[in-house]
C-alpha positions as CSV (number, residue, x, y, z in Angstrom):
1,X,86.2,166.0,163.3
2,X,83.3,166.2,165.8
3,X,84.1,165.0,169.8
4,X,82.2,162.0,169.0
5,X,84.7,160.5,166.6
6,X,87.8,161.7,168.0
7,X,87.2,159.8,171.4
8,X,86.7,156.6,169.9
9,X,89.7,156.9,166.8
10,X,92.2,158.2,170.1
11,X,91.3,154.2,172.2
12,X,91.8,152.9,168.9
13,X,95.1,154.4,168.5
14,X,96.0,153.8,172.4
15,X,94.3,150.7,172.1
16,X,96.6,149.5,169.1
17,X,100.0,150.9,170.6
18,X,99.6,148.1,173.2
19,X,99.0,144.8,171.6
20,X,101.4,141.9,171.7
21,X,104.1,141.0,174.1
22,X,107.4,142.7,173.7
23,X,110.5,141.4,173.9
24,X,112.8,142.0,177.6
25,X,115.9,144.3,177.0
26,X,117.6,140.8,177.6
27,X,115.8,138.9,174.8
28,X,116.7,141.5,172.3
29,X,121.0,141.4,173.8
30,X,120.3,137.6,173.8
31,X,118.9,137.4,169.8
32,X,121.6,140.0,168.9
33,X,124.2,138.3,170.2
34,X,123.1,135.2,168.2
35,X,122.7,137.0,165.5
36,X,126.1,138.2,165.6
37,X,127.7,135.1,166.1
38,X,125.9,133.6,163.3
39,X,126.9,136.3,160.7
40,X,130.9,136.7,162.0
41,X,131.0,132.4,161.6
42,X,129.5,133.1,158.2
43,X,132.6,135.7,157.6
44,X,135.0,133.5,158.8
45,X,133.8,130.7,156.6
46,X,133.0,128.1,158.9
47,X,130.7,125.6,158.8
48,X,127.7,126.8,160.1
49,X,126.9,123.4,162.4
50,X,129.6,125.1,164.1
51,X,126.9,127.4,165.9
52,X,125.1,124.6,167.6
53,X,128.2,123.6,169.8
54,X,128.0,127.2,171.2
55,X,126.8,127.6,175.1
56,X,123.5,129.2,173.8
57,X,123.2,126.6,170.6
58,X,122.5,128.6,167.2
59,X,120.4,127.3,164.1
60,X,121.2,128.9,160.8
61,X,120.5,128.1,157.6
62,X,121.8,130.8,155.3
63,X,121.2,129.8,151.6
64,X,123.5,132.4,150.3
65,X,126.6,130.9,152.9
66,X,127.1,128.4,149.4
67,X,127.5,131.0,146.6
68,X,128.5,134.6,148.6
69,X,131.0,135.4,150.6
70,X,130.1,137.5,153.2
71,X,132.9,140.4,154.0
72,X,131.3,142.4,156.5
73,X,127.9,143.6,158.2
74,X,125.8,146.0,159.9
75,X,122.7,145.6,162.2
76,X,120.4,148.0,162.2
77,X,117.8,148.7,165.0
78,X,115.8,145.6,166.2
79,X,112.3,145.2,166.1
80,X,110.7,143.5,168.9
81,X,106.5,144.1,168.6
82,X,106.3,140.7,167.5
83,X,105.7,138.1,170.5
84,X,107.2,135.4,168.4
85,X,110.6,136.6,167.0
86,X,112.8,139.5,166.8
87,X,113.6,141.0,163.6
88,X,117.4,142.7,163.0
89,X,117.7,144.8,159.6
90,X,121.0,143.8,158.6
91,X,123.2,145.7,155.7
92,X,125.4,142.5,154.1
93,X,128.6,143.0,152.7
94,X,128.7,140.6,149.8
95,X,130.7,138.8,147.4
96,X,129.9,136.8,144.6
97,X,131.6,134.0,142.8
98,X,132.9,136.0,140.5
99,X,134.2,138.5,143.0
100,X,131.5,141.2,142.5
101,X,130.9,143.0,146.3
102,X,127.7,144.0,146.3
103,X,125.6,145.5,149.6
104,X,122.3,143.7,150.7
105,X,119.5,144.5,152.8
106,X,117.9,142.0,154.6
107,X,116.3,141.3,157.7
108,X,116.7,138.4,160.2
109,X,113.6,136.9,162.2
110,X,115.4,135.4,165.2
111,X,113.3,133.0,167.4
112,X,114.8,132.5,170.7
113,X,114.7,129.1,172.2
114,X,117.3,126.6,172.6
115,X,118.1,126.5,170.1
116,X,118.2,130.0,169.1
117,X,116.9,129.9,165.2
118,X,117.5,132.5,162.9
119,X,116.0,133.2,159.5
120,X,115.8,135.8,156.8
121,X,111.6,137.2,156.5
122,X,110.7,136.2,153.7
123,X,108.3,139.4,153.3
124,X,111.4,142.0,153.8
């Protein structure tokens, strides 16, 4: 590659590294900590408008809280480029109906607010 093009490809690189707002240490503690809360009162099979009585109300809508059970979890590392929500790839521990466990991965987009609203992407 000549001088010419490197200059101009090496701002688009920097240039590309520092789009967006990131998330605070705190806002990524504070969406995990929902998160968290939301999966272990999933576990512990309660209802989930349980979440919104909590001092930093939760909103979550799991679809799969109606036919799995979920026995345990993982989270993963966050991701936090996105100045809209935080995403947590999470490992589920599942059961089915029938009693087969399966693992699933999924990841969470969590949009802090009050209340806190988590979601599964629908594009992982």
């Amino acid at each position: 590659m000549t001088p010419s093009r490197v200059l101009p490809l090496a701002l688009l690189v920097a240039l590309a590294g520092c789009g967006g707002a990131k998330h605070s240490k705190a806002d990524i503690e504070r969406g995990q900590k929902a998160l968290t809360s939301a999966l272990d009162s999933w576990k512990a099979n309660e209802p989930a408008d349980k979440l919104k009585a909590l001092p930093d109300p939760v909103e979550y809508a799991e679809e799969m809280r109606r036919t799995h059970k979920l026995t345990d979890y993982s989270v993963g590392q966050p991701n936090a480029s996105d100045p809209a929500v935080i995403r947590y790839p999470v490992t589920l521990k599942l059961q089915d109906r029938k009693g087969k466990a399966f693992d699933r991965e999924v990841v969470f987009e969590v949009k802090l607010g009050n209340p806190v609203v988590i979601s599964r992407d629908p594009y992982e």
